[in-house]
N, C-alpha and C positions, 0 to 999 in steps of 0.2 A: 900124452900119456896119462895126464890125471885126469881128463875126460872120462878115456876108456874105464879106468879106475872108478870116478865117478857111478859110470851106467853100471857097471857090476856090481857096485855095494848097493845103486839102487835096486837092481832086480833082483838083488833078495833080502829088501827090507831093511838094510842098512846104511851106514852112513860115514864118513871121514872119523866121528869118534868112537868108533869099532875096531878102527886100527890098533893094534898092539906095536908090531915092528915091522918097518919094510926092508929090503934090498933092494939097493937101485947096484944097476949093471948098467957100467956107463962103455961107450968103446974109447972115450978120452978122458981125462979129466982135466981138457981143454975146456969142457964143457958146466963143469963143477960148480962155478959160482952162478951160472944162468938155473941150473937144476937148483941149487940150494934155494936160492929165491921163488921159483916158482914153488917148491915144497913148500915154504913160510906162506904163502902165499892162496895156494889151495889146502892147507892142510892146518884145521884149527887146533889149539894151544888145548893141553900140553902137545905137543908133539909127538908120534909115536917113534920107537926106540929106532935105530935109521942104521944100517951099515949102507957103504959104499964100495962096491969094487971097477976096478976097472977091468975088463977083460979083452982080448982079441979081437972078438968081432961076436955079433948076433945078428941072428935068423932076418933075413928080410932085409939086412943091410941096415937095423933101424941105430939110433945113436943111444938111445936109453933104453931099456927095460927094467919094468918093478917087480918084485915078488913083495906077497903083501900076506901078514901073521894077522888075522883077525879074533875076535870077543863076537859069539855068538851068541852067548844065551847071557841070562842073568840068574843068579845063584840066590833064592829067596833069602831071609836070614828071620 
């Protein structure tokens, strides 16, 4: 999943600290402490802002999906 994440913020010039806040959509939170680790893990300090939910089920059968709040520009000063 932070691959995909990855190629995306590459191809449009971005990067992991462009994140503001993700949503992860977990269909366990069996899964929770394996996700949390790989976040810390791909995702450099500070950390962007994080909600978790668990839901029912997602598209494809997959176990995780992200939505991801991104910083696109920067504001001269």
């Amino acid at each position: 999943m932070f691959d995909n994440l990855r190629v995306l913020l590459t191809g449009a010039s971005l990067d992991a600290r462009n994140l503001l806040r993700t949503t992860l959509y977990l269909n366990s939170y069996d899964d929770i402490d394996e996700i949390i680790a790989i976040y810390r893990e791909r995702l450099p300090e500070p950390y962007p802002a994080r909600v978790t939910l668990q839901v029912a089920g997602l598209p494809l059968d997959v176990r995780v999906q992200i939505e991801a709040l991104l910083e696109t520009s920067t504001v001269a000063g």
